[in-house]
OpenMM code with the backbone's topology and positions (N, CA, C; nanometers):
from openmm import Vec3, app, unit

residues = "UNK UNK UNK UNK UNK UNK UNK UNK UNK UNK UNK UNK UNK UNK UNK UNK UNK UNK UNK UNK UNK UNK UNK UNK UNK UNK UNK UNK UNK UNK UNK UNK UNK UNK UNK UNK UNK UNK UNK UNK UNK UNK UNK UNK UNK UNK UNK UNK UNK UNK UNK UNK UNK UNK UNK UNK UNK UNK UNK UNK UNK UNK UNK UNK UNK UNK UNK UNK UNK UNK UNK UNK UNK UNK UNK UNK UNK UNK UNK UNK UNK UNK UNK UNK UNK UNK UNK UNK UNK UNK UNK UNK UNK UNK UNK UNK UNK UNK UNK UNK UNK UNK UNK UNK UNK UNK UNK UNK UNK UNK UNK UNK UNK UNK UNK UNK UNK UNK UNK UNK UNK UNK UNK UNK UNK UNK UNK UNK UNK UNK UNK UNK UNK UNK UNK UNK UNK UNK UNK UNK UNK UNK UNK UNK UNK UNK UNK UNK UNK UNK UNK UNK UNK UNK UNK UNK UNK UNK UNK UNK UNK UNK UNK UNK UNK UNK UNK UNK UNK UNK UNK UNK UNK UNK UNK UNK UNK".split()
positions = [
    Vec3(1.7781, 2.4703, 0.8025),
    Vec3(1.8697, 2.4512, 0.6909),
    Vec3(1.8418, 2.3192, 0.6187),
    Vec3(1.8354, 2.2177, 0.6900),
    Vec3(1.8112, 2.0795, 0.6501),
    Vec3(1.6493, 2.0797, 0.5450),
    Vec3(1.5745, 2.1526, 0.6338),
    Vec3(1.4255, 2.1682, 0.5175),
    Vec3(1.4149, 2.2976, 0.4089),
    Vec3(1.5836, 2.3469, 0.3878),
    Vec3(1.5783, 2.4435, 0.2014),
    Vec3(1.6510, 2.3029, 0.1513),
    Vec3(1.7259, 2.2155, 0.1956),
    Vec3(1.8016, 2.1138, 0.1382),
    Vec3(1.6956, 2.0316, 0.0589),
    Vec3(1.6160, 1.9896, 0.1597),
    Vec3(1.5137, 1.9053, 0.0820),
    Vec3(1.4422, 1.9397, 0.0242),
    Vec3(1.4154, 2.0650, 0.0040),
    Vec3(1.3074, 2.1298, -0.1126),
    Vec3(1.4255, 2.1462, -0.2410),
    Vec3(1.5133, 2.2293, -0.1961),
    Vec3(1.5825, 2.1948, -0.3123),
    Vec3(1.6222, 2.0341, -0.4152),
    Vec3(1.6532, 1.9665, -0.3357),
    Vec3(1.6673, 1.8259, -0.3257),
    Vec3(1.5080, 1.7932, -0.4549),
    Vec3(1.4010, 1.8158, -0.3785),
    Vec3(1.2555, 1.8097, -0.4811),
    Vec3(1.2337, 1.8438, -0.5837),
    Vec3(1.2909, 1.9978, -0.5476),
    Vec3(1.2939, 2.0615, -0.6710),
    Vec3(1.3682, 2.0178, -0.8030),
    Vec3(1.4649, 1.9919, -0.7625),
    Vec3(1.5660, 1.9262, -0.8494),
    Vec3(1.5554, 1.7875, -0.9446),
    Vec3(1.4674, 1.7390, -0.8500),
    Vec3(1.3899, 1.6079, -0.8238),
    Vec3(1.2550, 1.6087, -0.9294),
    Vec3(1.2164, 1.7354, -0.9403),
    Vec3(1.1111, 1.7469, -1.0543),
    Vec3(1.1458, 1.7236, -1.1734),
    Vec3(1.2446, 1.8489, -1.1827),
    Vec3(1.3174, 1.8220, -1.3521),
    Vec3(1.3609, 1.7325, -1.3624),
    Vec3(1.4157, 1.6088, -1.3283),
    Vec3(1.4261, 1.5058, -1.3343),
    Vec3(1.3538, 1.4083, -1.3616),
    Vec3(1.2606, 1.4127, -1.3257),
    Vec3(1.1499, 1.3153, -1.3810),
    Vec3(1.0260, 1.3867, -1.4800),
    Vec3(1.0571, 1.5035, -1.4641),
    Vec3(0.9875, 1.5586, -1.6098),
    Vec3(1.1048, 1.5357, -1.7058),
    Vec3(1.2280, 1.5504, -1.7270),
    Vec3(1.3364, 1.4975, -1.8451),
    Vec3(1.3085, 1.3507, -1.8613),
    Vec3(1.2873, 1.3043, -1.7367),
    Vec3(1.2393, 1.1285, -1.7181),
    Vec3(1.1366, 1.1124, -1.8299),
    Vec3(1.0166, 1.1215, -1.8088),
    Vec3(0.8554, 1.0962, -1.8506),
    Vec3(0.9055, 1.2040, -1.9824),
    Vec3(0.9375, 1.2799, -2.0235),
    Vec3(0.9442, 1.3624, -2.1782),
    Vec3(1.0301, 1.3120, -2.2657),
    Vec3(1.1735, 1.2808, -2.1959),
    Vec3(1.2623, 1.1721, -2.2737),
    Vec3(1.2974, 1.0394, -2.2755),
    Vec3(1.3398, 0.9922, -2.1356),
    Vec3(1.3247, 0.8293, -2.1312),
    Vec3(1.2020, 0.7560, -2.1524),
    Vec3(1.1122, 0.7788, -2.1160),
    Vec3(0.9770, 0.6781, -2.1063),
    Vec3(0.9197, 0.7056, -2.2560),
    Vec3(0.9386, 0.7929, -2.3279),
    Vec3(0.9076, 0.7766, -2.4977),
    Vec3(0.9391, 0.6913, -2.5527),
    Vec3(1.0425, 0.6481, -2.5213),
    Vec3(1.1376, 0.5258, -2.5766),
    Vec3(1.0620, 0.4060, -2.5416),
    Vec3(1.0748, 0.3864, -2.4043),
    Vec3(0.9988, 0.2791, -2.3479),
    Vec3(0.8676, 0.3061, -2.2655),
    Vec3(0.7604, 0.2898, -2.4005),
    Vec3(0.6394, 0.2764, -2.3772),
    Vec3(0.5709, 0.1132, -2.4023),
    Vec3(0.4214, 0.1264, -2.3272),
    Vec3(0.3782, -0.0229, -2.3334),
    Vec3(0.2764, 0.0613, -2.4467),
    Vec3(0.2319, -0.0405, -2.5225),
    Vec3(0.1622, 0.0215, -2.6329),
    Vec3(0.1036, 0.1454, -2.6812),
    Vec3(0.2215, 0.2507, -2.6635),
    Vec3(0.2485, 0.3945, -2.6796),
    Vec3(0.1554, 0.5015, -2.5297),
    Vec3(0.1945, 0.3714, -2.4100),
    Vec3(0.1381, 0.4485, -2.2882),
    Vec3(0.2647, 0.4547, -2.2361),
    Vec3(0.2697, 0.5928, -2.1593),
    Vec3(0.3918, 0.6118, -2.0516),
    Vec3(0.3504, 0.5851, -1.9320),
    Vec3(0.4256, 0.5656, -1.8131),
    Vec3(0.3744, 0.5842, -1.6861),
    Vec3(0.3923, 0.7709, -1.6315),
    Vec3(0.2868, 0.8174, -1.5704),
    Vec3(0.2792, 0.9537, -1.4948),
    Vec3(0.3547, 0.9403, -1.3728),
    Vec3(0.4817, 0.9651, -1.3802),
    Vec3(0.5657, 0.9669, -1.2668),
    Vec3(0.5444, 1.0706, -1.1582),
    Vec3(0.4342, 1.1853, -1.2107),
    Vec3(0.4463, 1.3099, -1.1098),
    Vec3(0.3338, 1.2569, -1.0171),
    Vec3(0.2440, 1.1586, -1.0504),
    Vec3(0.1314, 1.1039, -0.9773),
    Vec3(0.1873, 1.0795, -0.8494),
    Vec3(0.3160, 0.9797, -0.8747),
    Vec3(0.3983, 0.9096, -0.7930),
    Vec3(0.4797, 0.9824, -0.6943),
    Vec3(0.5023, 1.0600, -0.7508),
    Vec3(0.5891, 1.1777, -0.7186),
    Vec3(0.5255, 1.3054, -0.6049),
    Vec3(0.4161, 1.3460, -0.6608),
    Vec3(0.2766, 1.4210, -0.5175),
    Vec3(0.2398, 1.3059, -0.4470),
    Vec3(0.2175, 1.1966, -0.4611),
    Vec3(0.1930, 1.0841, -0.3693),
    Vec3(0.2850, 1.0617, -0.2773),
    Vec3(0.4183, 1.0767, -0.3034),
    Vec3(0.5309, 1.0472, -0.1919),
    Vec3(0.5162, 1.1702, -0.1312),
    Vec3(0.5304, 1.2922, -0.1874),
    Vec3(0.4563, 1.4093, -0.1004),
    Vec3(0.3989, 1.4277, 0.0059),
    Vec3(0.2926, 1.3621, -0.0389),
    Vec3(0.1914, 1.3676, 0.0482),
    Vec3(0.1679, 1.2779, 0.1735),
    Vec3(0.2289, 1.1516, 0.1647),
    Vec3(0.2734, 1.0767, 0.2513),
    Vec3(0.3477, 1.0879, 0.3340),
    Vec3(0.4645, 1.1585, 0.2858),
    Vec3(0.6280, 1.1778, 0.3832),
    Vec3(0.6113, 1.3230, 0.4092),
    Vec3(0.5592, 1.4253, 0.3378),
    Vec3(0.5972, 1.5563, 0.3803),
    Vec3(0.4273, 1.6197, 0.4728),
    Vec3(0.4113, 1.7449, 0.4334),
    Vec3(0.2921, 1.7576, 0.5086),
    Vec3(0.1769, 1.8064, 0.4131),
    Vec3(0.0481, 1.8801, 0.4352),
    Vec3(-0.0675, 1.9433, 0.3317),
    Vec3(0.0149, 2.0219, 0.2642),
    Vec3(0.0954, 2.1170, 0.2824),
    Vec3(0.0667, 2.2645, 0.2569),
    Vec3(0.2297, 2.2346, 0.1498),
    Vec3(0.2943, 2.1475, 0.1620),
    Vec3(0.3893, 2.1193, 0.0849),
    Vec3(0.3217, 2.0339, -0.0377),
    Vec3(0.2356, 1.9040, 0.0042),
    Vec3(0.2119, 1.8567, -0.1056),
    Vec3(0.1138, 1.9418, -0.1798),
    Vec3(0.0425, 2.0494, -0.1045),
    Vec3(-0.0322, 2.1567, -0.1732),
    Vec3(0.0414, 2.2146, -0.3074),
    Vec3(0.1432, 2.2965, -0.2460),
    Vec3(0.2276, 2.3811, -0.2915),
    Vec3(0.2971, 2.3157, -0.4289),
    Vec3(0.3456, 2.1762, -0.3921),
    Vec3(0.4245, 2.1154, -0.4797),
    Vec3(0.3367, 2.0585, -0.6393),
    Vec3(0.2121, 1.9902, -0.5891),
    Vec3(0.1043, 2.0071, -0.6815),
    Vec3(0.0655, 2.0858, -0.7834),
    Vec3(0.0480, 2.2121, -0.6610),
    Vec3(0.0054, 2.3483, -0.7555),
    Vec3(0.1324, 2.3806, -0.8902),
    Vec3(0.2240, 2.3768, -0.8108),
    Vec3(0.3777, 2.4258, -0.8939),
    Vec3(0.3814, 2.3220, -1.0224),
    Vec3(0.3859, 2.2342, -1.0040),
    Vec3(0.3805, 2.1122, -1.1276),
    Vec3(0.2742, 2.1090, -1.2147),
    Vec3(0.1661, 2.1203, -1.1691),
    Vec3(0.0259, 2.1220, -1.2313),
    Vec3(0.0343, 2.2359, -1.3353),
    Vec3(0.0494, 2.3581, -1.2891),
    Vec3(0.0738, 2.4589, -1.3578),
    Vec3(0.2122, 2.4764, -1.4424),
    Vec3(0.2674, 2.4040, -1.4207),
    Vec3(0.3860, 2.3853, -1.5156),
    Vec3(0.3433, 2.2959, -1.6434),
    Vec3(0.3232, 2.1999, -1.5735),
    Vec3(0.2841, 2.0984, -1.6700),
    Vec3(0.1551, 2.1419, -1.7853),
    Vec3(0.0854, 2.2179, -1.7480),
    Vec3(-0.0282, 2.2965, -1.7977),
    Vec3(0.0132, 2.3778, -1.9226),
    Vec3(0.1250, 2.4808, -1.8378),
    Vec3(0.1768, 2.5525, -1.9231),
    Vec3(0.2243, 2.5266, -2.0688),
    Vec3(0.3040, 2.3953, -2.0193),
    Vec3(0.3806, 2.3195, -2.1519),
    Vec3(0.2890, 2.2352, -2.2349),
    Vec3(0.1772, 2.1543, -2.1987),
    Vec3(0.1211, 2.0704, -2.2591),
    Vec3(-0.0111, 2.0869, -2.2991),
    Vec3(-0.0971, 2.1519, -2.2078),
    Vec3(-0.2665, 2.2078, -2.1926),
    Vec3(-0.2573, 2.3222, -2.2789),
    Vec3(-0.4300, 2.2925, -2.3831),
    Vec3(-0.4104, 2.4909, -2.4161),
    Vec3(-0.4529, 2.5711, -2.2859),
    Vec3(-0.4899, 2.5325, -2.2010),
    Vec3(-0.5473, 2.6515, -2.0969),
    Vec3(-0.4995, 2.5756, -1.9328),
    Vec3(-0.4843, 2.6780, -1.8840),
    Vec3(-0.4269, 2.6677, -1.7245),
    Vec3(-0.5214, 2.5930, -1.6533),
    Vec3(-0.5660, 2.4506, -1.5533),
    Vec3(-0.6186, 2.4197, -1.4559),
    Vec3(-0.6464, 2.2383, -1.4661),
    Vec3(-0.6133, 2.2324, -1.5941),
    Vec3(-0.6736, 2.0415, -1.5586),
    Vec3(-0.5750, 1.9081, -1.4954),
    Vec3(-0.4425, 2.0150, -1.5118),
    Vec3(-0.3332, 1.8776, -1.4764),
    Vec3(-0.3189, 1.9272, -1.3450),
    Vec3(-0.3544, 2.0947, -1.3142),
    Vec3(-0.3526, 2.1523, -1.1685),
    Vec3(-0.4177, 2.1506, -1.1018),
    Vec3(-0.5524, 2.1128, -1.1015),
    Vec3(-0.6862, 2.0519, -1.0184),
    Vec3(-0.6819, 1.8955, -1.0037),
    Vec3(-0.6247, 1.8103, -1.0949),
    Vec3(-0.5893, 1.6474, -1.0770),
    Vec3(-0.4625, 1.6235, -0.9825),
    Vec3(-0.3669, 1.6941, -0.9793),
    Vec3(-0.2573, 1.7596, -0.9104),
    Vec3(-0.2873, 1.7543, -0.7559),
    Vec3(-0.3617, 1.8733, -0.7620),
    Vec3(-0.3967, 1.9262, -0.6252),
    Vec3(-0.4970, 1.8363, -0.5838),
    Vec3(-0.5454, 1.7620, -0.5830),
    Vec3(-0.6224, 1.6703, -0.5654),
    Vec3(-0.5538, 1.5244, -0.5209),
    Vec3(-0.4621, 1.5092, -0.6327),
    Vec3(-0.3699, 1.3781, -0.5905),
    Vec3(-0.3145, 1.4185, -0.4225),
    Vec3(-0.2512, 1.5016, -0.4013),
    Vec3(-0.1843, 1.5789, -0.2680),
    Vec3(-0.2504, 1.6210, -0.1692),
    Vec3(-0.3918, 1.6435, -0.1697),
    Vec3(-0.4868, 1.6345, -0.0990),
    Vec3(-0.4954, 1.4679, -0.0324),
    Vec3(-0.5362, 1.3794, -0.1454),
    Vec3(-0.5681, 1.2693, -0.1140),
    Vec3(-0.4449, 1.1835, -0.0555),
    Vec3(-0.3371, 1.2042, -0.0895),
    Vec3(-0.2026, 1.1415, -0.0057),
    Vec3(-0.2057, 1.1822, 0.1314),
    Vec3(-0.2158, 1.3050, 0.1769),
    Vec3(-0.2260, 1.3279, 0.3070),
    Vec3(-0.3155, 1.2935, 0.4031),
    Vec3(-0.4411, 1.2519, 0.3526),
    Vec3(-0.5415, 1.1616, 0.4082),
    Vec3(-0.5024, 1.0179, 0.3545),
    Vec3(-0.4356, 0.9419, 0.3155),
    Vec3(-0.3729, 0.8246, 0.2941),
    Vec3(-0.2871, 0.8052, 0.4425),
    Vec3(-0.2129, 0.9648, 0.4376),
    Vec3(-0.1010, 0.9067, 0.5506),
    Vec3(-0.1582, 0.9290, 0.7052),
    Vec3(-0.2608, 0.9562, 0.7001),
    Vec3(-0.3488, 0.9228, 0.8441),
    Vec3(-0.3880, 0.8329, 0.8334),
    Vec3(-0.4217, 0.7699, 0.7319),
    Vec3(-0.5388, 0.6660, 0.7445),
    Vec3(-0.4663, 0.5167, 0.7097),
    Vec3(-0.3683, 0.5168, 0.6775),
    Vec3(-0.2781, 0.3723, 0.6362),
    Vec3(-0.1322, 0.3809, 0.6709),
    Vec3(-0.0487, 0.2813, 0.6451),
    Vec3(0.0434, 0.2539, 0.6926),
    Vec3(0.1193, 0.2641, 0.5974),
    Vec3(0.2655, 0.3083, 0.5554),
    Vec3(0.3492, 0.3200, 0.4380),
    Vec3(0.4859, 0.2574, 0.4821),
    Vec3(0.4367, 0.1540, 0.5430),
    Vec3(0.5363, 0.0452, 0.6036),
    Vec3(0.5118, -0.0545, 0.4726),
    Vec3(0.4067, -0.0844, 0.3996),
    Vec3(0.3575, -0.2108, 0.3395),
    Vec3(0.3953, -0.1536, 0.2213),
    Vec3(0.4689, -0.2554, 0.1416),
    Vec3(0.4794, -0.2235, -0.0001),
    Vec3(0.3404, -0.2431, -0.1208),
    Vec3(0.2478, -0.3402, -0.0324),
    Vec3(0.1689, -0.3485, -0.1061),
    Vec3(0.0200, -0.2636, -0.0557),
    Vec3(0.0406, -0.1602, 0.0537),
    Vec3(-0.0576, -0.0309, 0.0630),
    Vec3(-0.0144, 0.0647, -0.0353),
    Vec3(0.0917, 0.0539, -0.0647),
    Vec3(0.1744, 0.1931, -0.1328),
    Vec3(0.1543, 0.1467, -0.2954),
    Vec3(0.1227, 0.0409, -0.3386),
    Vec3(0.1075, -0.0201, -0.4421),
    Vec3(-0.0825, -0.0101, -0.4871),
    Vec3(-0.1624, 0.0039, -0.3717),
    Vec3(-0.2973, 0.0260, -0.3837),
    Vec3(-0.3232, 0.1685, -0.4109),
    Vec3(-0.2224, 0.2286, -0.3016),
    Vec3(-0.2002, 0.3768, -0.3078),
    Vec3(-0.1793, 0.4531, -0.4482),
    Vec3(-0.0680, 0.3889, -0.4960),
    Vec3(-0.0615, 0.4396, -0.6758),
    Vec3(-0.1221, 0.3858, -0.7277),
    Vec3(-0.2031, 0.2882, -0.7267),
    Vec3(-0.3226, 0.2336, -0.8127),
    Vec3(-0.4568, 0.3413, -0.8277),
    Vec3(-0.4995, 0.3592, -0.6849),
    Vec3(-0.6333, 0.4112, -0.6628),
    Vec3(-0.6286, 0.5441, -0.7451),
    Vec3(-0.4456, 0.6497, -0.6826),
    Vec3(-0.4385, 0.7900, -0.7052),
    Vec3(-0.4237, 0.7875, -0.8850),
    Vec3(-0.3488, 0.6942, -0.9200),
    Vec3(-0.3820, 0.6953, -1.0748),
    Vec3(-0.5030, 0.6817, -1.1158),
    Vec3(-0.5707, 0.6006, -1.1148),
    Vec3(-0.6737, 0.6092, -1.1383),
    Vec3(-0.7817, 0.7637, -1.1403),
    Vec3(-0.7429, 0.7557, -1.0265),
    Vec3(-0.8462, 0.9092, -0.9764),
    Vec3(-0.8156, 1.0292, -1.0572),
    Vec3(-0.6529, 1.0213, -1.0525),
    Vec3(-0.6129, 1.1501, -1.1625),
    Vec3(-0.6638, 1.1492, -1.2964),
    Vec3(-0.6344, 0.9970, -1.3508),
    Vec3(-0.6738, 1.0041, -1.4899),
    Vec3(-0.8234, 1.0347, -1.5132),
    Vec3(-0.8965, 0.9874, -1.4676),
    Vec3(-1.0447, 1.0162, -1.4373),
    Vec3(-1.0923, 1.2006, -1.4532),
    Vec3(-1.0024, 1.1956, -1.3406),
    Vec3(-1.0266, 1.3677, -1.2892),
    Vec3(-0.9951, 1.4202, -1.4464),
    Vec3(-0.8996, 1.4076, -1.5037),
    Vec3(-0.7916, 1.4738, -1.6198),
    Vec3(-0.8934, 1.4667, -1.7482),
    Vec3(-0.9437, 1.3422, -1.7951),
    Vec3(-1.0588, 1.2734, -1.8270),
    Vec3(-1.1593, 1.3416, -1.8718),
    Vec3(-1.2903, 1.3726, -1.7182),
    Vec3(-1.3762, 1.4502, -1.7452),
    Vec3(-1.3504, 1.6213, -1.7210),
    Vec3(-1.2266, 1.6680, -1.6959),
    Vec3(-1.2062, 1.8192, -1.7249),
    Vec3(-1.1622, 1.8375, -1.8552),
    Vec3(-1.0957, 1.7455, -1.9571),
    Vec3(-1.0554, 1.7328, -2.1012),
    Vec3(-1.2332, 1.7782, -2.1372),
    Vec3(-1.3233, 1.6629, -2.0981),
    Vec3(-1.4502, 1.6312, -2.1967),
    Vec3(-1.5219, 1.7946, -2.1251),
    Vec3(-1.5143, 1.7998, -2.0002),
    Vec3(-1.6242, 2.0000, -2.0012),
    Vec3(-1.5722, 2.1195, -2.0057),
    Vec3(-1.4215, 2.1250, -2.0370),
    Vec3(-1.3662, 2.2402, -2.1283),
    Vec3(-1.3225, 2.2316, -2.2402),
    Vec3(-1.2876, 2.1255, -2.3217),
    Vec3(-1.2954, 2.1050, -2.4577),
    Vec3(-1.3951, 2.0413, -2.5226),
    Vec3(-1.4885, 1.9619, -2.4999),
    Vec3(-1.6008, 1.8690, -2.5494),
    Vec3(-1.5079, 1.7776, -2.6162),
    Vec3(-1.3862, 1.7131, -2.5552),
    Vec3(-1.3078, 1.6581, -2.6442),
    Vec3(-1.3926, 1.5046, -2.5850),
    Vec3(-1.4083, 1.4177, -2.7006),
    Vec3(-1.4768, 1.2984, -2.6726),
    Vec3(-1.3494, 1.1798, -2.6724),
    Vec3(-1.2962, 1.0758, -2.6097),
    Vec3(-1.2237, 1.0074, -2.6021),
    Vec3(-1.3354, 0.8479, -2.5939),
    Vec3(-1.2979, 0.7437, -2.7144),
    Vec3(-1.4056, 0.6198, -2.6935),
    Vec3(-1.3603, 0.5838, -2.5353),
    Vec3(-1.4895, 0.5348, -2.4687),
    Vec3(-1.4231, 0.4534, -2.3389),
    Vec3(-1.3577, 0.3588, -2.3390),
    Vec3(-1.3393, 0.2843, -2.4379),
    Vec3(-1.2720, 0.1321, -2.4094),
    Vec3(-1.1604, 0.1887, -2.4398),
    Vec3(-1.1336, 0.2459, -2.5158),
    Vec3(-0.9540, 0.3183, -2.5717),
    Vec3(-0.9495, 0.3864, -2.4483),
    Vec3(-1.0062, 0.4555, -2.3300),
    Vec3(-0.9702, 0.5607, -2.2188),
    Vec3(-0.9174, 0.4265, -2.0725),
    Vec3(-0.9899, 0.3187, -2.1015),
    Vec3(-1.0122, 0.2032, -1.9687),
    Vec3(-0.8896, 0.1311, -2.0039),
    Vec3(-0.8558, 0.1085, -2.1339),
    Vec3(-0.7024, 0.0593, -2.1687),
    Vec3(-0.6154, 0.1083, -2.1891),
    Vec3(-0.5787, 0.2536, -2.2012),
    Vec3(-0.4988, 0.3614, -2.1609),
    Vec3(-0.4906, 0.3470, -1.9961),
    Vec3(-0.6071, 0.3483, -1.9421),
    Vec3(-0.5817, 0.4025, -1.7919),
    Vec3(-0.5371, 0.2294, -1.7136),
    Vec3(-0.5716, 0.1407, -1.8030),
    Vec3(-0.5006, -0.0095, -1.7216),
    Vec3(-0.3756, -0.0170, -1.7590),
    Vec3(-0.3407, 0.0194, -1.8458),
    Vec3(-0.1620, 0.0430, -1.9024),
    Vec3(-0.0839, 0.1340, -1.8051),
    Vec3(-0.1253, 0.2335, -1.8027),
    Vec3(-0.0811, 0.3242, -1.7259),
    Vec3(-0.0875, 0.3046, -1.5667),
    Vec3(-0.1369, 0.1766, -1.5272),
    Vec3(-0.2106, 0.2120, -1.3934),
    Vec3(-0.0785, 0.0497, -1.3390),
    Vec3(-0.0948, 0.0004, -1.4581),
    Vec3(0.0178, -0.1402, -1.4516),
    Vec3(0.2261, -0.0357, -1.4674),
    Vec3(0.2330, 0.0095, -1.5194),
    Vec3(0.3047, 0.0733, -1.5424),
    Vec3(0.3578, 0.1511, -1.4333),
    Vec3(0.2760, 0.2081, -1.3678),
    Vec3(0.3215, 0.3306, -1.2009),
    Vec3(0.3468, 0.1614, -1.1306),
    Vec3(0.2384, 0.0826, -1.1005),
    Vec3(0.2963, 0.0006, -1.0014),
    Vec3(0.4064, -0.0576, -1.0266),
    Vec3(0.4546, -0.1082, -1.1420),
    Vec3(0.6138, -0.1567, -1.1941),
    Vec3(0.6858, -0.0555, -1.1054),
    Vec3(0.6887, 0.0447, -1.1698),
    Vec3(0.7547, 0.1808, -1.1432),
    Vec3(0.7779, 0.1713, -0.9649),
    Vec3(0.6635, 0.1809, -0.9252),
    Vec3(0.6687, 0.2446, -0.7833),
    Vec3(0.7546, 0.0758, -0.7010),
    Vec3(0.6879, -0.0479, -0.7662),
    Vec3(0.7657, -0.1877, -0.6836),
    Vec3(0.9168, -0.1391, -0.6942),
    Vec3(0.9905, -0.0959, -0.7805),
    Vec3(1.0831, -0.1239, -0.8345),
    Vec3(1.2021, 0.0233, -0.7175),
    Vec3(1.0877, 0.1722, -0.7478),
    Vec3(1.1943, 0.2162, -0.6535),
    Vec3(1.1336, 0.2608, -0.5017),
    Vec3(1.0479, 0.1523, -0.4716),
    Vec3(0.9808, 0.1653, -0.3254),
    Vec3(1.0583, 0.1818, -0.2422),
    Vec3(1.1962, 0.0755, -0.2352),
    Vec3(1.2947, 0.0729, -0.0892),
    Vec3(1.3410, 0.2494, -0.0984),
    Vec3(1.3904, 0.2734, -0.1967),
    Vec3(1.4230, 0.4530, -0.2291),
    Vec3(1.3094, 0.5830, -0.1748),
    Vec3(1.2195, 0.5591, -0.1601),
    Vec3(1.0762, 0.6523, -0.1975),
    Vec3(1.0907, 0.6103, 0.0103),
    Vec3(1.0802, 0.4609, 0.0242),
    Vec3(1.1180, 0.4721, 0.1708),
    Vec3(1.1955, 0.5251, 0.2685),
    Vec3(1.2840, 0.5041, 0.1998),
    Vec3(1.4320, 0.5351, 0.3209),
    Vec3(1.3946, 0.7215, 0.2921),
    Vec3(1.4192, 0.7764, 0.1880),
    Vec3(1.3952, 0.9347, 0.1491),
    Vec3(1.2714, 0.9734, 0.2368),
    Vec3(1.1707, 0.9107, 0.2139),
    Vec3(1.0248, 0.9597, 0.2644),
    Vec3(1.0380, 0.9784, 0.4385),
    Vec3(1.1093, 0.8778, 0.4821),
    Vec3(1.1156, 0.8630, 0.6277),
    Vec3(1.1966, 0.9746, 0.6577),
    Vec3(1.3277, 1.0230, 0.6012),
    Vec3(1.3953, 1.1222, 0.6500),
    Vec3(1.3462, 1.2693, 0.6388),
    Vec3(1.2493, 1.2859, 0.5708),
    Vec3(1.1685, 1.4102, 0.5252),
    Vec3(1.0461, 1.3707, 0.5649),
    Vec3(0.9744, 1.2769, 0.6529),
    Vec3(0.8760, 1.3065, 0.7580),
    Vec3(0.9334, 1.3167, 0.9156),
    Vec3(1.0492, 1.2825, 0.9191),
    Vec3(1.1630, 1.3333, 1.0538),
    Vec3(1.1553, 1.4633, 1.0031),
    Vec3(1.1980, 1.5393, 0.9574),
    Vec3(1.2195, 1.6471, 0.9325),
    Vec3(1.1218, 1.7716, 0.9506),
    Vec3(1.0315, 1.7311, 0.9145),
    Vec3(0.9028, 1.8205, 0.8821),
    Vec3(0.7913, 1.8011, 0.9785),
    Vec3(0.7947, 1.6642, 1.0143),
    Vec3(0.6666, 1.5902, 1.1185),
    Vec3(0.7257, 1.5441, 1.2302),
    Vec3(0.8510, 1.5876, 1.2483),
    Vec3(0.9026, 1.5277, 1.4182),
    Vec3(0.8529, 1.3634, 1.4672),
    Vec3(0.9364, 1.3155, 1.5303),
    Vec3(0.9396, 1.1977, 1.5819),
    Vec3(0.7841, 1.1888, 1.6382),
    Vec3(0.6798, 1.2000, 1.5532),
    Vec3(0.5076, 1.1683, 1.6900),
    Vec3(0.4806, 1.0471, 1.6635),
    Vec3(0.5564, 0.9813, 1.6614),
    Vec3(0.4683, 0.8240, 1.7038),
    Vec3(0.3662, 0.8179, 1.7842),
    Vec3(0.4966, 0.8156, 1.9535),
    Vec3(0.4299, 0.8224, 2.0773),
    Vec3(0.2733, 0.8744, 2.0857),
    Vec3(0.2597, 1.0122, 2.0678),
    Vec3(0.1520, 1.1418, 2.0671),
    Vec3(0.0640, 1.0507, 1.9487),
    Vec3(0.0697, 0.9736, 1.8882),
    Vec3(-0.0731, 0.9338, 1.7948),
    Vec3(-0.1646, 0.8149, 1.8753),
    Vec3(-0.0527, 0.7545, 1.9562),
    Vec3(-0.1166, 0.6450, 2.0248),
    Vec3(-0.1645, 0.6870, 2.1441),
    Vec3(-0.0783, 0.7321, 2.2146),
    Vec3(-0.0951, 0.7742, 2.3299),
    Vec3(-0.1342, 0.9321, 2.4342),
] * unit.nanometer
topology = app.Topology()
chain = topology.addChain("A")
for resn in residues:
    res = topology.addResidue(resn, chain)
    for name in ("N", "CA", "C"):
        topology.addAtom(name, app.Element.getBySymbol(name[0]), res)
């Protein structure tokens, strides 16, 4: 019962920060860049919950987001599924005790998305973007998630911990020992 709560809870949790990033952050942009909150958002995923959720949750957004914004289905859903891939090998491989791993963490995965988003724009549209306008878009944006993420880290914590209880059982013990 407790894990339809928290999907619902996510779910709910989406439209919310898609109303977030479509209506609030228009307003307040840094030189007409928003921050990608869903980056942030499959990243806590992927950290606190398990693969096949941050899979799932990826896929669902990606293709949403596709729907509404992309002419064609797969580039925000392959950068997506990719971000959620790479969080779950984050949360083997580092600690999400440190505010400032979780701060490298949305650095690197921004990065990677925009990149990814980037060159699937340039080999299904031949759409050309100058690089220095793409490297100062993606440093705006990349300054912007970390604001973002410093600001509601203690939140993304306390939540993340109760939905890796949930889903990943108490294994401390069993990793060390």
């Amino acid at each position: 019962m407790k894990k339809v709560i928290i999907n619902i809870i996510l779910v709910v949790l989406c439209f919310v920060i898609y109303f977030l990033q479509s209506n609030f952050f228009n307003w307040f942009t840094i030189a007409g860049v928003m921050p990608n909150l869903f980056v942030i958002f499959i990243l806590f995923i992927g950290l606190f919950g398990n693969r096949i959720m941050a899979i799932v949750y990826s896929t669902i957004i990606g293709i949403f987001l596709d729907l509404l914004f992309e002419q064609s289905v797969g580039v925000n859903l392959i950068g997506f599924v990719l971000i959620g891939i790479i969080a779950t090998i984050f949360d083997k491989n580092f600690s999400k005790d440190s505010r400032a791993t979780i701060m490298f963490m949305v650095f690197g995965s921004t990065i990677f998305f925009e990149i990814v988003t980037y060159f699937m724009n340039y080999l299904l549209y031949s759409v050309n973007t100058e690089v220095f306008k793409f490297i100062m878009i993606l440093i705006l944006e990349v300054i912007y998630n970390i604001i973002i993420t410093i600001i509601i880290y203690p939140i993304l914590q306390k939540c993340g911990y109760y939905i890796e209880n949930e889903y990943k059982g108490n294994k401390i013990l069993t990793r060390y020992f």
